[in-house]
Backbone as CSV, one residue per row, in Angstrom:
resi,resn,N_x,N_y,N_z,CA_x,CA_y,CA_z,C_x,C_y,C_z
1,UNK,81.172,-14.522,150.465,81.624,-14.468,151.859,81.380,-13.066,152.430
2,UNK,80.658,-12.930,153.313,80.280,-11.426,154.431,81.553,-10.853,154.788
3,UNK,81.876,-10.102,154.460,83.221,-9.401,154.974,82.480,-8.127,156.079
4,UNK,83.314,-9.102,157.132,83.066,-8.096,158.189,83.808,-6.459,158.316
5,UNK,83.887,-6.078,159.465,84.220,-4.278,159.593,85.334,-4.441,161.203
6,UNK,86.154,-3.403,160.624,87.553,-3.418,161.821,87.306,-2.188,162.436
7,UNK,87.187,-2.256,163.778,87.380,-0.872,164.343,88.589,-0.284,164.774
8,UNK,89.313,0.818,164.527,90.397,0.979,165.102,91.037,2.200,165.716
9,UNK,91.604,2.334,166.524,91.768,3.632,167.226,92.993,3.832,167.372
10,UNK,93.297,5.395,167.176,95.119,5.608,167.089,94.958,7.218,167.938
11,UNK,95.432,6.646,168.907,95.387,7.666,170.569,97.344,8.677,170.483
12,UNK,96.831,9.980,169.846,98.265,10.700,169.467,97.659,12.014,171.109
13,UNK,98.899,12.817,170.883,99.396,13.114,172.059,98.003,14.384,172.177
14,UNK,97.987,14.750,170.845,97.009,15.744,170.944,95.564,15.829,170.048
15,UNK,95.720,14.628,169.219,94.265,14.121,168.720,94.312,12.395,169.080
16,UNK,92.763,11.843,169.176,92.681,10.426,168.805,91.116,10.501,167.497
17,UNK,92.200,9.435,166.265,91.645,9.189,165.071,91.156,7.818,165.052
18,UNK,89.807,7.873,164.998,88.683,6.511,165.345,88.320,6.299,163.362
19,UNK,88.272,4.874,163.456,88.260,4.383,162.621,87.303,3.489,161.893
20,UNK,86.425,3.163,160.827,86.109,1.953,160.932,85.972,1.415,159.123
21,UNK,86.822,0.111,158.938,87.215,-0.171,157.504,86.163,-1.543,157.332
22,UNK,85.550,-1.328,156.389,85.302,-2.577,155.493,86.209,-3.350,154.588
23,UNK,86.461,-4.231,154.747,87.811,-4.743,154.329,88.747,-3.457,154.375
24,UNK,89.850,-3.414,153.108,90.976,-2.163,153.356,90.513,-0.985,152.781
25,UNK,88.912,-0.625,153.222,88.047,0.505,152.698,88.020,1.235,154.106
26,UNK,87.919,2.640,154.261,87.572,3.251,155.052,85.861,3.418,154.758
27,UNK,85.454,3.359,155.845,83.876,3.952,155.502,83.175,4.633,156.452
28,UNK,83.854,5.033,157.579,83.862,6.000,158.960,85.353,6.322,158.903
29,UNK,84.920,7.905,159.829,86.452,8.041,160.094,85.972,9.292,161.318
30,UNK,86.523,9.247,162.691,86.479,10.828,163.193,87.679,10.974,163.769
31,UNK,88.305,12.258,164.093,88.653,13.107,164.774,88.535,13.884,166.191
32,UNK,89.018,13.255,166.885,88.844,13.548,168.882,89.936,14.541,169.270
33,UNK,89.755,14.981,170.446,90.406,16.072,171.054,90.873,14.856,172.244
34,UNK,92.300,14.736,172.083,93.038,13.591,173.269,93.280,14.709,174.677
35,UNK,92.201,13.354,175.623,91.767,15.041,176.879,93.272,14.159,177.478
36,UNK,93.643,15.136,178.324,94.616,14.968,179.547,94.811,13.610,180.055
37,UNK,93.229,13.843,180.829,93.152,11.973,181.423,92.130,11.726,181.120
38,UNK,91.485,10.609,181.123,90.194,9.923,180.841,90.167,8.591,181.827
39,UNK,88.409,8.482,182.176,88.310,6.867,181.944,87.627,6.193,180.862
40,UNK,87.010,4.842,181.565,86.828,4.166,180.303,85.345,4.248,180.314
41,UNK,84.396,4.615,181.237,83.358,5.353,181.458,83.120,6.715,180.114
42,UNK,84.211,7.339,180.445,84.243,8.269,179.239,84.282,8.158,177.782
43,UNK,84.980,7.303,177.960,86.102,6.963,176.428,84.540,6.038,176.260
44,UNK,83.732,5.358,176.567,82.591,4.293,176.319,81.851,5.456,175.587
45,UNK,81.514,6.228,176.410,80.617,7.380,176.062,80.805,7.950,174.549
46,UNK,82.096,7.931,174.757,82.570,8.510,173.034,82.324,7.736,172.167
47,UNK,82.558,6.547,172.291,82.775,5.114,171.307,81.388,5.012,170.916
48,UNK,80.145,5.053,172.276,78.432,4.924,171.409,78.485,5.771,170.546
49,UNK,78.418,7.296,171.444,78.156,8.500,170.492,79.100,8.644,169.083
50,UNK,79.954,8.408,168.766,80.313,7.871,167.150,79.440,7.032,166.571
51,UNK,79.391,5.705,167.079,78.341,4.466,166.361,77.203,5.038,165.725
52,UNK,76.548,6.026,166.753,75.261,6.610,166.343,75.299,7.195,165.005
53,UNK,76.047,7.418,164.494,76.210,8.454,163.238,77.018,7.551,162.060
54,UNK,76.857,6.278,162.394,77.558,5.425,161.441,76.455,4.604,160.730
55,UNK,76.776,3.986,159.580,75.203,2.629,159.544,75.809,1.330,159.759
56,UNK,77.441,1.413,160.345,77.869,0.132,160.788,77.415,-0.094,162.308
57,UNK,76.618,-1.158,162.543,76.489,-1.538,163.965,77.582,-2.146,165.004
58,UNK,77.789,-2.018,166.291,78.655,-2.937,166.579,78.462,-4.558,166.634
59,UNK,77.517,-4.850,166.368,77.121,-6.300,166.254,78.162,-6.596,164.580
60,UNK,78.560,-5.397,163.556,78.772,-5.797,162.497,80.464,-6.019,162.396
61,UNK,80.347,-5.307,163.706,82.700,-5.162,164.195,82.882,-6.729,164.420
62,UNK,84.115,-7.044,163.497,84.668,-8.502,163.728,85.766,-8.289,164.509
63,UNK,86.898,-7.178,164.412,88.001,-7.075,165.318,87.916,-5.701,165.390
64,UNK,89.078,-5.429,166.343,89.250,-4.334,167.118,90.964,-4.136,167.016
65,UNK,91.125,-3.160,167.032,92.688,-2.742,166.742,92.630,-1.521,167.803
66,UNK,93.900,-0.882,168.556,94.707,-0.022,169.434,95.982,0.371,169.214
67,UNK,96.601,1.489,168.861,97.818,1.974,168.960,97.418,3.525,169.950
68,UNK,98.018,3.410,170.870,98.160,4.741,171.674,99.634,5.126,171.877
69,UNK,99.987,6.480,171.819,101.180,6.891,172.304,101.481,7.951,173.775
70,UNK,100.137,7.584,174.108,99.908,7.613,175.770,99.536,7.117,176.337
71,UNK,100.454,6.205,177.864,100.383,5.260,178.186,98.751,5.240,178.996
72,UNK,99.022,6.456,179.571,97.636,6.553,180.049,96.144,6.133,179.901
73,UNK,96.144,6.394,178.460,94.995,6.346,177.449,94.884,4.780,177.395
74,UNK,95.931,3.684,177.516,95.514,2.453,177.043,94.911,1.598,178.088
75,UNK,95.081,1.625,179.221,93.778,0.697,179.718,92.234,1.181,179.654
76,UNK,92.536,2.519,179.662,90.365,2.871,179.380,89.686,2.289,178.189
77,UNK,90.883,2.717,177.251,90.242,2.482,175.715,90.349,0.757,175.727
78,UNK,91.378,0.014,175.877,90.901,-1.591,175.813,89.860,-1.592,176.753
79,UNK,89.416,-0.840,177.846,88.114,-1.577,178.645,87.238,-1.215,178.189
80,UNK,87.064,-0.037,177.493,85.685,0.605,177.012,85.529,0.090,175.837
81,UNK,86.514,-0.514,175.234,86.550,-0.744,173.890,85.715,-2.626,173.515
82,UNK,86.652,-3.596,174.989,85.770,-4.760,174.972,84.754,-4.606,175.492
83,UNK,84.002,-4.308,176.345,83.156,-3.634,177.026,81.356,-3.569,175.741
84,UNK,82.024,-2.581,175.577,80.906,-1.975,174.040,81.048,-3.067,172.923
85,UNK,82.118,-3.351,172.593,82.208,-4.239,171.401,82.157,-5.784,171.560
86,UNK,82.139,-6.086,172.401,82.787,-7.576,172.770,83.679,-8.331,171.989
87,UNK,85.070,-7.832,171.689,85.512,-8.177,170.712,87.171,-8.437,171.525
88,UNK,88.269,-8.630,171.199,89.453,-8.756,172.134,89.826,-7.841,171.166
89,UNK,90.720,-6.792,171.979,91.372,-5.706,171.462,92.798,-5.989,171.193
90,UNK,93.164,-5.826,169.578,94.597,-6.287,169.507,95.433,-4.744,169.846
91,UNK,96.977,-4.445,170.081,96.992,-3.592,170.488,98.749,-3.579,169.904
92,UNK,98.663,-2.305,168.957,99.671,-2.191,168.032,101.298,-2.180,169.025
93,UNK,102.067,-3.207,169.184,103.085,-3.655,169.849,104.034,-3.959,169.860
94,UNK,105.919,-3.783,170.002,106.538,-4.462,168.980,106.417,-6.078,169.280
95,UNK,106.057,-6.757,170.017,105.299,-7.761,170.027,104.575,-8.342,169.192
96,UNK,103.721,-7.448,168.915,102.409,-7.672,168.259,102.350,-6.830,167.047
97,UNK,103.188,-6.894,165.943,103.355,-6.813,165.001,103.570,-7.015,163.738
98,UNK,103.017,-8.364,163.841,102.773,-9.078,162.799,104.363,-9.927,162.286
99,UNK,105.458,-9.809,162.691,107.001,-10.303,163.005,107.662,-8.899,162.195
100,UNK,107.060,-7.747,162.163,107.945,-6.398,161.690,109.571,-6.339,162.297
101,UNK,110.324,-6.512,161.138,111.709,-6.517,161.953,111.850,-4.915,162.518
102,UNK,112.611,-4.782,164.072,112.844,-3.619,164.530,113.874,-3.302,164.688
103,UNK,115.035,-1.997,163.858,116.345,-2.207,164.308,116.335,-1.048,165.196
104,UNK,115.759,-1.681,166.208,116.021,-0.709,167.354,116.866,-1.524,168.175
105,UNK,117.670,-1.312,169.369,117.846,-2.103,170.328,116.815,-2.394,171.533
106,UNK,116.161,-1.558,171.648,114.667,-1.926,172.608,113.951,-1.312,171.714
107,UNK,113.470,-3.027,170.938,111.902,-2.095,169.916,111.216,-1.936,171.097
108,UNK,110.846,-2.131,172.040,109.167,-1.803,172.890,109.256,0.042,172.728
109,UNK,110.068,0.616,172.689,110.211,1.932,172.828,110.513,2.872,171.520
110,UNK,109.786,2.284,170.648,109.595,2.384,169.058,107.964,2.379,169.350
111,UNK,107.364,4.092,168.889,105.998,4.436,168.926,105.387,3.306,168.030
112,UNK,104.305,2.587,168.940,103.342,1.883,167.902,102.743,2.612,166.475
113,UNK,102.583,3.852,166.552,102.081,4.494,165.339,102.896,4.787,164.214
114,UNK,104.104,4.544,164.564,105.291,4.546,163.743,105.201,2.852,163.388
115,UNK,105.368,2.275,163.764,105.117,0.772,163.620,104.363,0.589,162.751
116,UNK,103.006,1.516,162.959,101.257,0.827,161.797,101.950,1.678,160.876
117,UNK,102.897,2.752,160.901,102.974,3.513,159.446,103.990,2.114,158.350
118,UNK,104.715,1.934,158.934,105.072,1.188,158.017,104.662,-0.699,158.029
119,UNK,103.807,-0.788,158.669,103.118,-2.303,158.354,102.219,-1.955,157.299
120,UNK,101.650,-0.523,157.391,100.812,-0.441,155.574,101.552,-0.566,155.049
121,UNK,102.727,0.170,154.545,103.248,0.129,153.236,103.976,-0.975,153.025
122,UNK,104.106,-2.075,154.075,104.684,-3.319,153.926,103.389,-4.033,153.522
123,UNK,102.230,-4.045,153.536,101.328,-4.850,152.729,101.214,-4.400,151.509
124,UNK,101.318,-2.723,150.962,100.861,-2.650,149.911,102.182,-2.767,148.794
125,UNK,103.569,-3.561,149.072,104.384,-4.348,148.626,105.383,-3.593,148.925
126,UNK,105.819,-2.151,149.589,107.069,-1.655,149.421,108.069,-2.306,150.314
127,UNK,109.158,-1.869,149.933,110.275,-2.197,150.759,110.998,-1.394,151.659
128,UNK,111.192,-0.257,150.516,111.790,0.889,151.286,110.875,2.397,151.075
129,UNK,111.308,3.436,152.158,110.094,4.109,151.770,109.874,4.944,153.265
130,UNK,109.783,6.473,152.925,110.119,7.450,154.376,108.309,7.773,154.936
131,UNK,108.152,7.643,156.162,106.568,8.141,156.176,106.814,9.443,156.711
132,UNK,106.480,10.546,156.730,106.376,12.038,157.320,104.952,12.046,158.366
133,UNK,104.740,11.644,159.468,103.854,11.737,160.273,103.938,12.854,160.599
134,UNK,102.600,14.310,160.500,102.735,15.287,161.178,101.618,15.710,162.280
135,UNK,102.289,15.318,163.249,101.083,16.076,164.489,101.661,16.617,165.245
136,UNK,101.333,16.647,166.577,102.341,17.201,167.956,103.540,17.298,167.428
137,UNK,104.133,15.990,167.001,105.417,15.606,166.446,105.182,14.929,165.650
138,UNK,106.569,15.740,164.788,106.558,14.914,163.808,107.785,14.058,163.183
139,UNK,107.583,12.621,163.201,107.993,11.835,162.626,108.531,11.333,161.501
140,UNK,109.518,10.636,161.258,110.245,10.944,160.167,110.215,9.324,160.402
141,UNK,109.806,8.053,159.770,109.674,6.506,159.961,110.307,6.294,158.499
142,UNK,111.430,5.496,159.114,111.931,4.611,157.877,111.926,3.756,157.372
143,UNK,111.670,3.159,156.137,111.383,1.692,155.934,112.546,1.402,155.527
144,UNK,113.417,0.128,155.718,114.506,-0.064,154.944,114.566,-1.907,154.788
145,UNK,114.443,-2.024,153.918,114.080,-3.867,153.381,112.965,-4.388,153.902
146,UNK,111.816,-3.631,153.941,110.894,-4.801,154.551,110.496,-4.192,155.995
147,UNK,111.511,-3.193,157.065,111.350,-3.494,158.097,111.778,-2.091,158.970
148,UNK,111.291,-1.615,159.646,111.583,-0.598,160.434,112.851,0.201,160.853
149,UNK,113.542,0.685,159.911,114.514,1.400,160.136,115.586,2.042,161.565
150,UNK,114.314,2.928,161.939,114.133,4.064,163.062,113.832,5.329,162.062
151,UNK,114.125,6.520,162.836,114.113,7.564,161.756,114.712,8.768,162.773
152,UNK,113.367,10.101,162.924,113.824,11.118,163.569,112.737,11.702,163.971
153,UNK,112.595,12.312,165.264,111.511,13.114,165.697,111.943,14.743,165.652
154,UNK,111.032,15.786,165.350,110.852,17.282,165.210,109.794,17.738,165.979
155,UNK,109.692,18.644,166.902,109.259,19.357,166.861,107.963,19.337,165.555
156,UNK,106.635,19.432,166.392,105.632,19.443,165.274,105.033,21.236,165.060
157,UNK,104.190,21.460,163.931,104.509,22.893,163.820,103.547,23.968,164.970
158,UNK,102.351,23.034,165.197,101.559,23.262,166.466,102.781,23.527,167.428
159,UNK,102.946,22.660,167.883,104.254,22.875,169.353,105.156,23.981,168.972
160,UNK,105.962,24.231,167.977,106.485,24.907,167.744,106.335,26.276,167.519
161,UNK,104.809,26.576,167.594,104.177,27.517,167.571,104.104,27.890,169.224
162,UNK,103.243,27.020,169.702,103.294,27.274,171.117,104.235,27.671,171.456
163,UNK,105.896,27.053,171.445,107.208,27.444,172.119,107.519,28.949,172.074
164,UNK,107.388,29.103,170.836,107.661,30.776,170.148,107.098,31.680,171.068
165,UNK,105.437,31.456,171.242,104.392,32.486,171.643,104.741,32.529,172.791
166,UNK,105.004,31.992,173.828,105.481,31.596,175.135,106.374,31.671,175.388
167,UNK,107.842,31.738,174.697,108.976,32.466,175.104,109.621,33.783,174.504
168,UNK,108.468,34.166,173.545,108.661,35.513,173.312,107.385,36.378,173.712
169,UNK,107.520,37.600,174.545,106.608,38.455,174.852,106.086,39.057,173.697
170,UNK,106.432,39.733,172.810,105.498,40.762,171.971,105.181,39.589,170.543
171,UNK,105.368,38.396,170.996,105.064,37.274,169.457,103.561,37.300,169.772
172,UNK,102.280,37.014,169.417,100.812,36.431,169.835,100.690,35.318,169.278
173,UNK,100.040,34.237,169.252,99.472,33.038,168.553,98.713,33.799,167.381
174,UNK,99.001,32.962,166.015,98.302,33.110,164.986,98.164,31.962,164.427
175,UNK,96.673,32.423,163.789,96.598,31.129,162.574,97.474,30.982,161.824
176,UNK,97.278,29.317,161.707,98.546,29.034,160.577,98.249,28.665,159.205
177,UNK,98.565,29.778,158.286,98.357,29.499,157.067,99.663,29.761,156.120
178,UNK,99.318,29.383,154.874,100.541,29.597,154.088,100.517,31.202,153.803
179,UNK,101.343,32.147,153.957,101.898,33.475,153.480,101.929,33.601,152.215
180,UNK,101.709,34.881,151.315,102.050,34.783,149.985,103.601,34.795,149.752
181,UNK,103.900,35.514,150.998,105.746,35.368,150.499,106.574,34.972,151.435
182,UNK,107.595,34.533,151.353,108.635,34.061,152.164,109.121,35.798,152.726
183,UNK,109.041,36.784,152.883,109.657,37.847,152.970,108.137,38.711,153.311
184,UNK,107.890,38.971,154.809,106.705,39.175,154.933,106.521,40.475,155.901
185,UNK,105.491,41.655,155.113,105.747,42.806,155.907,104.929,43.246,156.636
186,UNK,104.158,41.986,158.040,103.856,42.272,158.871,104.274,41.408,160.252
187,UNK,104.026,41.217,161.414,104.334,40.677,162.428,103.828,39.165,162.217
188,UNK,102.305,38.728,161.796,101.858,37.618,162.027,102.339,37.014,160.774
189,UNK,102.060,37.520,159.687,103.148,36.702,158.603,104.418,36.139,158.489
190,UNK,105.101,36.969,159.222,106.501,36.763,159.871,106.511,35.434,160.499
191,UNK,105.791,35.096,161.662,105.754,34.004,162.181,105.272,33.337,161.450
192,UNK,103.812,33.399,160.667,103.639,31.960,159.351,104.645,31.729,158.665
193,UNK,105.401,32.477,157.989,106.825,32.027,157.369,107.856,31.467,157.568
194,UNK,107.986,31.930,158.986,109.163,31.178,159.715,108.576,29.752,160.030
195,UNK,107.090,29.662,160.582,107.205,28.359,160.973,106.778,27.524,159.723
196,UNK,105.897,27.698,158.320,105.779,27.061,157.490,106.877,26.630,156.491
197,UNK,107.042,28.127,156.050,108.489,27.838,155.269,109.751,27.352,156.254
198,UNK,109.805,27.703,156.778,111.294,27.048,157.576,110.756,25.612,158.169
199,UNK,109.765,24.893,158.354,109.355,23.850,158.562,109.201,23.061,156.974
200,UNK,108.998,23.443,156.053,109.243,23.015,154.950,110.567,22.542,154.199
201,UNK,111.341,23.778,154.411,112.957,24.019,154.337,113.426,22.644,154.802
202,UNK,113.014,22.660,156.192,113.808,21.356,157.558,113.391,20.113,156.884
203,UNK,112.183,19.577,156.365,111.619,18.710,155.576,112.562,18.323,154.412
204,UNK,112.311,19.405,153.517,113.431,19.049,152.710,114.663,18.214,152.525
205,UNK,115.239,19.168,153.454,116.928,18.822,153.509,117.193,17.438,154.892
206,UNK,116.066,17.152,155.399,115.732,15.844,156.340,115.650,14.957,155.428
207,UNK,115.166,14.669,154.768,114.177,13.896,153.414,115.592,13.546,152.537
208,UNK,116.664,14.841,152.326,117.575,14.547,151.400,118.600,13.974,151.993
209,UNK,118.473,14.212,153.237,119.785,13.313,154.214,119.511,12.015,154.571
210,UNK,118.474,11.806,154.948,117.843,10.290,154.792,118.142,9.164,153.780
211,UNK,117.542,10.051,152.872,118.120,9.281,150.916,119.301,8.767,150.954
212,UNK,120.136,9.826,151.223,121.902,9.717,151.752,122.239,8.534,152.397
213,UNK,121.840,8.027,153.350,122.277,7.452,154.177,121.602,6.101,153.822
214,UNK,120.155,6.042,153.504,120.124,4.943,152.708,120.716,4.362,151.443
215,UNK,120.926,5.126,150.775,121.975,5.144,149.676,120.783,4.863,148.550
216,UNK,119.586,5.913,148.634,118.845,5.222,147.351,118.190,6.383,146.983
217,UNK,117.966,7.120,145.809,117.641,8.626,145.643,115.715,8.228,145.242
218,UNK,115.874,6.848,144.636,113.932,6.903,144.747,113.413,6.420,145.306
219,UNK,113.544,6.782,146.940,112.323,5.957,147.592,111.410,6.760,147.725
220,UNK,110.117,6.358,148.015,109.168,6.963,147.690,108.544,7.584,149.135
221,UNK,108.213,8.895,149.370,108.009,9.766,150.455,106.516,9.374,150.599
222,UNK,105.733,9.808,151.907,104.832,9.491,151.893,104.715,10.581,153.144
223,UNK,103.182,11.178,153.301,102.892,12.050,154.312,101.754,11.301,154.864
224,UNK,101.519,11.988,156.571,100.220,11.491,156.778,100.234,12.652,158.515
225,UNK,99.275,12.303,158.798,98.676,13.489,159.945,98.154,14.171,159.869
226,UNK,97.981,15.183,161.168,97.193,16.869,161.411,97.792,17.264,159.949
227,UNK,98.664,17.635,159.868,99.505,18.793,159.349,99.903,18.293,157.704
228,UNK,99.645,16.701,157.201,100.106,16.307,156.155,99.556,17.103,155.070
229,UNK,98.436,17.163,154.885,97.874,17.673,153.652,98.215,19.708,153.456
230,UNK,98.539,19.919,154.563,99.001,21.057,154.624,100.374,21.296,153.932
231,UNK,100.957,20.910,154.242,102.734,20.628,153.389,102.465,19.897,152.514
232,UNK,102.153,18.759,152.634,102.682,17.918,151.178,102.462,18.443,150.064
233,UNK,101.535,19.470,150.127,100.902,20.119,148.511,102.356,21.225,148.373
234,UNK,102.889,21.397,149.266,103.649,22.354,148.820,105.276,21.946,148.707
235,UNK,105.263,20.379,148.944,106.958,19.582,149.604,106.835,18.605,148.369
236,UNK,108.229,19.439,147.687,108.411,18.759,145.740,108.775,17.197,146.548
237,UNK,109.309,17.306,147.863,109.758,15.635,147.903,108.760,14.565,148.229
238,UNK,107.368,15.034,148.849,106.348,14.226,149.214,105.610,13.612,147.941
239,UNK,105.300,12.662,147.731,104.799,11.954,147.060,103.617,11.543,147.001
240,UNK,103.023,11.205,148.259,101.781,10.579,148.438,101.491,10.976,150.058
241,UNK,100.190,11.670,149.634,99.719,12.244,151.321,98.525,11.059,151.686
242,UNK,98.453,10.300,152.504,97.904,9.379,153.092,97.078,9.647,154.216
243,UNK,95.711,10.316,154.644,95.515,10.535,155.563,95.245,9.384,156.755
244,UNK,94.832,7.919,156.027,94.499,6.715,156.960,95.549,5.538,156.758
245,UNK,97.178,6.120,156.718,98.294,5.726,156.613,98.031,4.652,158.225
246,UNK,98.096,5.341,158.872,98.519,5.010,160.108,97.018,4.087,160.763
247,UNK,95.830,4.217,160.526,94.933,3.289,160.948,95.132,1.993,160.118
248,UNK,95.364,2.684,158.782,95.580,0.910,157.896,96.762,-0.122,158.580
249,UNK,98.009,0.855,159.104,98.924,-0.379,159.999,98.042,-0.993,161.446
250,UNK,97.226,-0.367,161.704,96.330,-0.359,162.830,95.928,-2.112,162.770
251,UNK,94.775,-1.562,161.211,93.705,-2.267,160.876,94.387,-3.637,160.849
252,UNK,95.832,-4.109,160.062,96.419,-5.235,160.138,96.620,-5.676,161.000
253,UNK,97.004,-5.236,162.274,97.410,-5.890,163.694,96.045,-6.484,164.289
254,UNK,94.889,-5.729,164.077,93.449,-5.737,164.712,93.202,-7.160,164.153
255,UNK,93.062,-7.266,162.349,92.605,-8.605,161.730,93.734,-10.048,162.272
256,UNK,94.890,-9.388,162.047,96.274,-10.745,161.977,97.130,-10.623,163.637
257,UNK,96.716,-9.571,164.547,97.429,-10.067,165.145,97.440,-11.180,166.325
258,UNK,98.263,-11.456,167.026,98.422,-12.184,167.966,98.250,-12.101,169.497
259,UNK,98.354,-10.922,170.035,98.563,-10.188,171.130,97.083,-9.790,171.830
260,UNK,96.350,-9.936,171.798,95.491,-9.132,172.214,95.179,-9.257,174.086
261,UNK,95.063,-8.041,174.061,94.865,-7.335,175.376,94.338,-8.174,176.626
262,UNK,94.735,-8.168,177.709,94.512,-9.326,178.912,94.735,-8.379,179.849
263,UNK,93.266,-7.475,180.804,93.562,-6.413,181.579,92.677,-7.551,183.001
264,UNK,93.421,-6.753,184.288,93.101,-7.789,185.457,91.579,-6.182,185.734
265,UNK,90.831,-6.698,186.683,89.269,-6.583,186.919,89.906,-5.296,188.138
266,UNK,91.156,-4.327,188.012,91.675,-3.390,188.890,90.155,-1.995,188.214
267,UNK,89.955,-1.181,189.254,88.902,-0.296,188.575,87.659,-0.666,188.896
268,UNK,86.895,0.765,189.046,85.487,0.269,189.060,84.954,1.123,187.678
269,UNK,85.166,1.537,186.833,84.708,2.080,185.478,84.166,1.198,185.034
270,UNK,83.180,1.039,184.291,82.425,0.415,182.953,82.015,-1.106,183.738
């Protein structure tokens, strides 16, 4: 049997991560700069210029998957997206989630990308189980029996960088790398420390209060984002750094879901 290829796109506040899996294989993957505004004129433009550098054709895409966490971003990308592909765009939803229980009181307002984090680890059998999403923000997604918890949002270490540089005069922006010491005897180290180690610190003791409250000391941590592979090597509580955590919940909604996208002919783009 030909096993076709899923395309999928996960639109974050300050990157969008394009996707494309052969069955639950990655075999493309890029990295975008999420502009301000876009159309779907644009966003088309992007979608060829990837293809080109792939040896998957779009004649070879069977479905199409969407999670954005800007509202903005989602009618270009479903138009540019059926458009180029001819495919119906499923579009990560609490709707359209394959029946993910939500204990939210208004799941619609439960980030879809928080949603695909834990519809992976609900296929690959867990039950319970914390995801650490790090980008802009970062996310703290809980799994608890099967089904979407809630969790906690932070301050991501990018932003938090920005805040600093911008409300203190003599701070500058620096690269962010790990310091050799927690105790650092210059100005820009100072700030890597504070925001790595003390962003590590906050991880920690987040991670151990969580446990708490679930009442279970081994569930199993999991990282994913900008910023995952950066910490997790250094966070005794992370377990497993996942960089295509969040397209694989993608990729399930794209193959199984139900929902797909129904935009009216408003626009003259594409």
């Amino acid at each position: 049997m030909k096993i076709g290829h899923t395309f999928v796109v996960d639109v974050g506040n300050s990157h969008t991560v394009v996707g494309i899996f052969r069955g639950n294989k990655v075999v493309n993957h890029w990295r975008l700069t999420t502009r301000t505004q876009t159309t779907a004129d644009e966003v088309l433009n992007r979608i060829a210029g990837l293809l080109r550098f792939s040896e998957v054709t779009r004649d070879q895409i069977t479905h199409v998957g969407l999670s954005t966490v800007v509202p903005s971003h989602e009618r270009p990308w479903i138009k540019a997206l059926e458009f180029f592909i001819k495919k119906p765009v499923q579009v990560v939803t609490a709707k359209n989630c394959l029946g993910l229980c939500i204990a939210y009181p208004n799941p619609s307002s439960a980030g879809s990308d928080r949603l695909a984090n834990i519809l992976a680890l609900r296929e690959r059998g867990y039950q319970n189980a914390i995801v650490i999403d790090m980008g802009t923000a970062t996310t703290f997604d809980v799994m608890k029996d099967g089904g979407f918890a809630g969790g906690l949002i932070i301050p991501g270490i990018s932003a938090s960088l920005d805040v600093l540089t911008e409300k203190a005069a003599r701070l500058l922006p620096v690269t962010i790398e790990w310091p050799d010491h927690v105790i650092a005897d210059n100005t820009d180290d100072a700030i890597r420390s504070g925001l790595l180690y003390g962003f590590l610190a906050e991880l920690e003791t987040l991670i151990a209060q969580i446990k708490k409250e679930l009442g279970k000391d081994n569930v199993p941590v999991f990282a994913t984002g900008g910023w995952g592979k950066t910490i997790a090597k250094r966070a005794p509580s992370i377990g497993t750094y996942d960089p295509y955590l969040t397209l694989d919940g993608i990729r399930l909604v794209a193959e199984r879901g139900n929902g797909a996208a129904i935009l009216d002919d408003e626009g003259d783009d594409v």
